[in-house]
C-alpha positions in Angstrom: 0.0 0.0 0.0 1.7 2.8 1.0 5.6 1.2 1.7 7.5 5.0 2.0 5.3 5.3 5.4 7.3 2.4 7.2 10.4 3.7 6.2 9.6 7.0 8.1 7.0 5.8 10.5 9.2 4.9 13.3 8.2 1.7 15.4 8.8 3.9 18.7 6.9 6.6 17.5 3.4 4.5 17.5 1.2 4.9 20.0 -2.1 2.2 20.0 -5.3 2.5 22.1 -4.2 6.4 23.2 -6.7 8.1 25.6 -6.3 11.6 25.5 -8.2 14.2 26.4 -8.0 16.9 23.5 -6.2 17.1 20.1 -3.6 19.2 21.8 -2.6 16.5 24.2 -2.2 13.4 21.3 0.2 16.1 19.6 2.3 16.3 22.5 2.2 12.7 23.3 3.5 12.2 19.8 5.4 15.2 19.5 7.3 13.7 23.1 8.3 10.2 21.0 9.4 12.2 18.3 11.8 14.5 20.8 12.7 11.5 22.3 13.8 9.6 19.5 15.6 12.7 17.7 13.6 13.8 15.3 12.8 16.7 16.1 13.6 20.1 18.2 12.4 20.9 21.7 10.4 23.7 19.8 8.4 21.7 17.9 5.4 20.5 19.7 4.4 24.0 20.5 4.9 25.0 17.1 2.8 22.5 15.8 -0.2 23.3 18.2 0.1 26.7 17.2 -0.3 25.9 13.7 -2.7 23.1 14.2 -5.2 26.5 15.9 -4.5 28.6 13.0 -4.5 26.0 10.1 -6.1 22.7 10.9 -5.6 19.5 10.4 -8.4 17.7 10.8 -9.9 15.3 7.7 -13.5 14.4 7.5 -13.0 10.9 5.6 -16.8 10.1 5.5 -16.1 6.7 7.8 -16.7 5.9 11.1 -13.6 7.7 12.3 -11.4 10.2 10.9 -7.8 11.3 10.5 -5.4 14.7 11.7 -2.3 15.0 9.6 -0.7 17.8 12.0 3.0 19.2 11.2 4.9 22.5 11.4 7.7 24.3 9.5 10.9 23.0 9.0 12.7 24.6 10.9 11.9 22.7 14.1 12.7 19.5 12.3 16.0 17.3 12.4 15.5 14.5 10.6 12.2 13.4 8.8 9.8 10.7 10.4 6.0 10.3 10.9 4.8 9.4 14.3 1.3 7.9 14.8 -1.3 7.5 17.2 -4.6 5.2 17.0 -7.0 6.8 19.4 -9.2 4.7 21.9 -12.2 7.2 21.7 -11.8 10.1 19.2 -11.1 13.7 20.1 -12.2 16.7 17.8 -9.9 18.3 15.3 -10.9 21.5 13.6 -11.6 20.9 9.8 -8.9 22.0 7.5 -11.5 22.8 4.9 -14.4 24.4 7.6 -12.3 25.4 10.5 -15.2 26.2 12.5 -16.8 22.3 12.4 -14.9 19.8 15.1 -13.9 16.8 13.2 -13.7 13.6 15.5 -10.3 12.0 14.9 -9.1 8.3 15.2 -5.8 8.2 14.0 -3.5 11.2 13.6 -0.5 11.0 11.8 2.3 13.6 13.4 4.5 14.5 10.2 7.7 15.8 11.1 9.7 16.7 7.4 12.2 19.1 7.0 12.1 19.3 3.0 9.0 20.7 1.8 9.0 19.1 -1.0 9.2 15.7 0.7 6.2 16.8 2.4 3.9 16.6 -0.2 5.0 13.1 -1.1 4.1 12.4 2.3 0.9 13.7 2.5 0.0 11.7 -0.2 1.3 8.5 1.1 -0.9 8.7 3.9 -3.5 9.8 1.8 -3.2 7.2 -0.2 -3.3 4.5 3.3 -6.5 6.7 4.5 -8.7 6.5 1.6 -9.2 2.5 2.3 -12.4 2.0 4.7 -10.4 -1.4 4.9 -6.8 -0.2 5.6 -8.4 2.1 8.7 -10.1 -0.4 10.3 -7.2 -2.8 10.1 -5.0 0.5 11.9 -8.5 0.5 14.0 -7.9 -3.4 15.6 -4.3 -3.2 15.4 -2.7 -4.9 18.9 0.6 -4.4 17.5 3.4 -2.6 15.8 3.3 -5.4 13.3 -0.4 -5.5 13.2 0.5 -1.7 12.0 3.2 -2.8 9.6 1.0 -5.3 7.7 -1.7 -2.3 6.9 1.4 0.6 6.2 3.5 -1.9 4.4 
């Protein structure tokens, strides 16, 4: 399906069966693994909640649950990697089409690129994983990081 999301969907950056309280706290949770792990800056989960309230993220897919594809410049990026979380009970996202309509959210996929061109191949990876019905509800019962593997790739 979509095999360029494993190689920057880091194993240590998934997160299965999160419950959190708001959109702002899955992006810290996955914005922490992503510190953790080198990725990324010390700056870059507030800059990322700052541009998740001015541009949103959210994706109304039309299913039962939805996806967030939250990110931020650059600038607060080291190295490129995608870190994911699979909700247990979704939390709102504000629409990136109609900011003013909540979007419950599922699964949000925390990009962290620092080439913007390599962003938009990105994007369209995980655009190309989301528009399965099938795909999400296999990310949906996933148990494991292999479980997650066998749907990414």
């Amino acid at each position: 399906m979509a095999r360029a999301l494993m190689n920057f969907l880091d194993p240590q950056a998934i997160a299965l069966g999160v419950e959190a309280q708001d959109n702002e706290a899955v992006i810290r949770l996955l914005a922490g693994k992503l510190e953790a792990l080198g990725y990324v800056k010390g700056s870059y989960a507030d800059a990322v909640v700052k541009r998740e309230a001015t541009m949103p993220t959210g994706l109304p897919l039309g299913y039962a649950l939805n996806v967030a594809i939250p990110h931020t410049d650059p600038e607060h990026v080291l190295k490129p990697g995608i870190a994911l979380a699979v909700l247990e009970q979704p939390v709102n996202f504000a629409n990136m089409e109609d900011p003013d309509e909540a979007v419950p959210v599922g699964f949000v996929f925390l990009l962290a690129i620092n080439d913007k061109d390599k962003q938009i191949d990105m994007l369209q990876e995980i655009m190309d994983t989301i528009q399965s019905e099938a795909a999400l509800a296999s990310l949906r019962n996933a148990k494991t990081i292999e479980d997650i593997a066998a749907v990414i790739g």
